[in-house]
N, C-alpha and C positions, 0 to 999 in steps of 0.2 A: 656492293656499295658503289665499285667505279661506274656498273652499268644504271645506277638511279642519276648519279652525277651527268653525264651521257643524256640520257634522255631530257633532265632538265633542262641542259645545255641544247639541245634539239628545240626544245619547246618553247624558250623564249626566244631562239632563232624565228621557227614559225608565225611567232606574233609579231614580232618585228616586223618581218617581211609583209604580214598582213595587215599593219598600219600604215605603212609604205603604198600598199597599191590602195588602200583607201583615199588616202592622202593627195593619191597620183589621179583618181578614177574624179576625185573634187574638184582638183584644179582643171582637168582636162572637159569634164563638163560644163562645170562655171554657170556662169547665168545662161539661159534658153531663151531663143524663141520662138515660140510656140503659134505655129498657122494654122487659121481656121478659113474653113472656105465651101463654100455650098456644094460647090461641083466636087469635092470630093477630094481635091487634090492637095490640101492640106494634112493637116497631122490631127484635127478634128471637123467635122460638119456644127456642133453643137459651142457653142461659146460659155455655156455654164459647164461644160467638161472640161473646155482648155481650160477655165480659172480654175476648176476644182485641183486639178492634176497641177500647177502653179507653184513653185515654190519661190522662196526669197530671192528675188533678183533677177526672175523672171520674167518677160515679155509675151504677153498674147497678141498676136498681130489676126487682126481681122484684112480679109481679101475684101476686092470691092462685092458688094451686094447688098441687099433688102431681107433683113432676117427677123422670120417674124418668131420671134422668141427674146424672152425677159431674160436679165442676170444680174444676180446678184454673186458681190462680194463681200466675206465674211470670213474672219479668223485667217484673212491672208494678213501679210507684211511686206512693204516692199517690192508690188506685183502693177507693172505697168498693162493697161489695155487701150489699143492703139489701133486704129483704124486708118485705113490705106488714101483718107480724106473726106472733108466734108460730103463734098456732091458724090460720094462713091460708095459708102457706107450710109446706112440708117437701120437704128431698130428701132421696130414696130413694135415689141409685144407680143403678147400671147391674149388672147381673147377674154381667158379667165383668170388674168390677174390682175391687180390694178397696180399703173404704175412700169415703169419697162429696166432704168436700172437702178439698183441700190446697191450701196455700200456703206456694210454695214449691216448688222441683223442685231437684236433685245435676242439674248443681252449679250451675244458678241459681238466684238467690233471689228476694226479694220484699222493697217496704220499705215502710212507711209505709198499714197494709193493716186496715182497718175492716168488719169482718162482723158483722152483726146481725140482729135481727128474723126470725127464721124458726126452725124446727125440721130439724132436721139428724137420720135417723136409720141410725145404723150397718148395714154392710154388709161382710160377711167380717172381722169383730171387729174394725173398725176405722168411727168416723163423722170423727174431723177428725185431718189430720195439718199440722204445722206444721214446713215444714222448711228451715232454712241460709237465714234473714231475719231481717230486723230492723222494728220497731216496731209489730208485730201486735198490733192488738184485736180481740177477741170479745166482746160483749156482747148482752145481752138474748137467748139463743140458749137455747131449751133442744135438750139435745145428748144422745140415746139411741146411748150406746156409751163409746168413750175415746176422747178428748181426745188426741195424742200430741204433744211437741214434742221436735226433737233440732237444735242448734248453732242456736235461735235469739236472738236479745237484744232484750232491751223488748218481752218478750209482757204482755197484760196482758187477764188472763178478767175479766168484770165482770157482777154479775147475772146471769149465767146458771144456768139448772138442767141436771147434767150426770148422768145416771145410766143403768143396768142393764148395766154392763158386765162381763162375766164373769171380768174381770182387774182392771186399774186403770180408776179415772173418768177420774182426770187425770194422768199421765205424764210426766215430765222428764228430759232427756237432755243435760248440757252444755248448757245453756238459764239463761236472766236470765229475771225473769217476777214478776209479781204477781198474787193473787188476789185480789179484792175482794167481797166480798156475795154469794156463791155460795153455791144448795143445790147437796149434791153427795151424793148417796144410792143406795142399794141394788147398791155395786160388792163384788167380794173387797177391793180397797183401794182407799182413797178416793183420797188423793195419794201419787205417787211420785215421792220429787227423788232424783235419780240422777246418777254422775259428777261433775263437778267445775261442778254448776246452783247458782244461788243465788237461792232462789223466798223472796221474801213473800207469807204469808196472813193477807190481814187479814177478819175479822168475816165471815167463812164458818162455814154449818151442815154439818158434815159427818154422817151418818149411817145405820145400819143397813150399815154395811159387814162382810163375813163377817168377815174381818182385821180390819189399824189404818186410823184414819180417815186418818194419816198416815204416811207412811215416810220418813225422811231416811237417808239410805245412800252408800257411797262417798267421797267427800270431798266432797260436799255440803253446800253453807249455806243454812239457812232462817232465818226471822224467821218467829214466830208468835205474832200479836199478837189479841184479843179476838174467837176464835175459839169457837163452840160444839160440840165433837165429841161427840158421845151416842150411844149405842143402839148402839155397834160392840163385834166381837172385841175391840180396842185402842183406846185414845186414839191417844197416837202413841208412834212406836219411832225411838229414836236407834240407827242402828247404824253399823260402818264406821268412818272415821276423820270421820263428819260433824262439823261446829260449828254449833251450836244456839241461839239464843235466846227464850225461850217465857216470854211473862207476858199477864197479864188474862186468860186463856181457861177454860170451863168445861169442865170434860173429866168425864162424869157416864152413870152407868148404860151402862157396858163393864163388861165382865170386868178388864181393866186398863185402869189410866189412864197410865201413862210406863214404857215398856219401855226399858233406856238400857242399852245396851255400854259394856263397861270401856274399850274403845279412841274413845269418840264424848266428844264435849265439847257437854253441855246444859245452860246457864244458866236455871235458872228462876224465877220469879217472879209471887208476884199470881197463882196458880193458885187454881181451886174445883174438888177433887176429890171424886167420889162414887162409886168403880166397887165390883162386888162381892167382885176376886177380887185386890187390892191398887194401891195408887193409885201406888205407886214398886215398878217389878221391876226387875234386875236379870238380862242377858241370859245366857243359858248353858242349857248342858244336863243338869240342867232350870233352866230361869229359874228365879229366886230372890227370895222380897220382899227389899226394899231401903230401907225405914223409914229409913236415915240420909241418905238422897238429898233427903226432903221440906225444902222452903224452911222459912224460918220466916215470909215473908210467905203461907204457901198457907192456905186454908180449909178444910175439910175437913165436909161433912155436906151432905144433902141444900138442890137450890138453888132446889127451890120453884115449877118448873117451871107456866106455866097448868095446859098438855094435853100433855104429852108423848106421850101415846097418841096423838094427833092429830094429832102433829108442831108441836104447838102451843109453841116452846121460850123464849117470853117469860119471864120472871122475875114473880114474882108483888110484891104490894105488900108483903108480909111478909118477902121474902128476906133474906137476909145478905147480898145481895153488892152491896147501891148504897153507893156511894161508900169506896170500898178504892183504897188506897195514891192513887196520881193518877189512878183510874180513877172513872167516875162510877156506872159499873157492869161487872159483868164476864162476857164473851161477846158474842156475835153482834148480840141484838137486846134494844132498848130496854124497860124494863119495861111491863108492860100496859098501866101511869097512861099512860105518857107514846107510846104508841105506838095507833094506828089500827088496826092487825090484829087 
């Protein structure tokens, strides 16, 4: 009897101790991070092995270099991948996929998923797709292709330059999402919120898009808040049965500046319009100016622009547009006085 007593006693000694070095082996490990690098001198060559190997709280750090290989992230949580910089980093793809990263896979998703610092450049008319996740950032990315996302929520692009896509830059499909501080240039359309998505854009330059800088479509809701749309086919186009909210933004040297369907609901406000070929249309065939649509908070005449030839869309010191309604000023970026660029 004493020696079963004995042993017991032994045995929940042994598991003790061996919760102990679990316990010890967790904290002591903690979050990773995990280097990839071509020449070998990393902890992988393949950057779909470091995510794979990835766990919560982990870091993939990409070396500089040109990797021509796609990745996808899927069934991670919590899993940053990070590249060593714009100009130093880019993936290319893989010849036979289309498309170079996603996050996100049908029908698992991804959560809690941070990508930055590199360049990302499309491959089969697709560079990033964002699919069936939740709380996705993209920043500091510049992204050569479109951007796609479909059924995900708390996306949020930030700083990024997203351009030369033959379709849309940036693409919304039943998706939650914010933009923030984004160039977003030389696509046919700049954004597109599609479905029943609900995208804020706030203080993005959109521009040189063949189309609208923006398209809200479907039963779609946007927020479009001191944004600067310039140099496009369109500012932006209400269509669909979307519901719109659009104040502070400069919408300037398009052929139009708000295309709006009879069946779409756009509240506007604190608008500076400047386009050539009417600042309110009315959608139909053929569209129609629409002169009773303009706010009576909107502005209307040139805004002063440094360099627009140069993409330069500061506001100059003589503008109209500092300090309107609760805005200090209106558009993207701060005027020249008070801005470094």
């Amino acid at each position: 009897m004493q020696a079963a007593i004995r042993f017991i006693v032994i045995l929940g000694m042994l598991v003790s101790a061996s919760s102990l070095v679990s316990a010890e082996e967790s904290v002591r490990h903690g979050p990773r991070t995990i280097v990839v690098a071509l020449d070998g001198s990393g902890d992988f060559t393949s950057i779909q092995e470091a995510i794979d190997s990835a766990q919560k709280g982990d870091t993939v750090f990409l070396k500089p270099g040109r990797y021509q290989q796609d990745v996808t992230v899927h069934s991670k949580e919590q899993v940053k991948l990070v590249g060593a910089g714009r100009e130093q980093v880019t993936l290319l793809g893989r010849e036979d996929v289309v498309g170079v990263l996603h996050v996100g896979k049908w029908p698992y998703g991804a959560a809690n998923i941070e990508i930055s610092d590199m360049t990302i450049n499309e491959h089969g008319g697709h560079a990033v797709g964002l699919f069936n996740g939740r709380g996705v950032l993209l920043k500091r990315l510049t992204v050569n292709g479109m951007v796609f996302s479909q059924q995900v929520q708390d996306a949020r692009i930030e700083d990024c330059t997203i351009g030369g896509s033959e379709t849309t830059g940036v693409q919304f499909a039943d998706s939650q999402a914010v933009l923030i501080a984004n160039f977003i240039h030389d696509n046919d359309h700049g954004v597109n919120v599609a479905g029943k998505s609900e995208v804020r854009l706030e203080r993005n330059i959109i521009t040189r898009s063949l189309f609208e800088a923006v398209v809200v479509n479907d039963k779609a809701k946007a927020v479009l808040v001191s944004n600067t749309l310039v140099k496009n086919g369109g500012g932006a186009a209400f269509l669909g049965q979307s519901q719109s909210e659009v104040t502070g933004n400069v919408v300037g040297l398009n052929r139009v500046g708000f295309l709006v369907a009879s069946s779409s609901r756009a509240q506007t406000s604190y608008n500076a319009l400047y386009n050539s070929d009417g600042d309110y249309v009315r959608a139909g065939n053929p569209n129609q100016p629409a002169p009773e649509l303009k706010s009576q908070s909107d502005i209307t005449g040139d805004p002063y622009f440094v360099d627009p030839g140069h993409d330069d869309f500061r506001l100059r010191g003589d503008t109209p547009l500092l300090q309107v309604g609760t805005f200090p000023f209106l558009g993207a970026l701060p005027p020249a006085s008070q801005s470094s660029r």
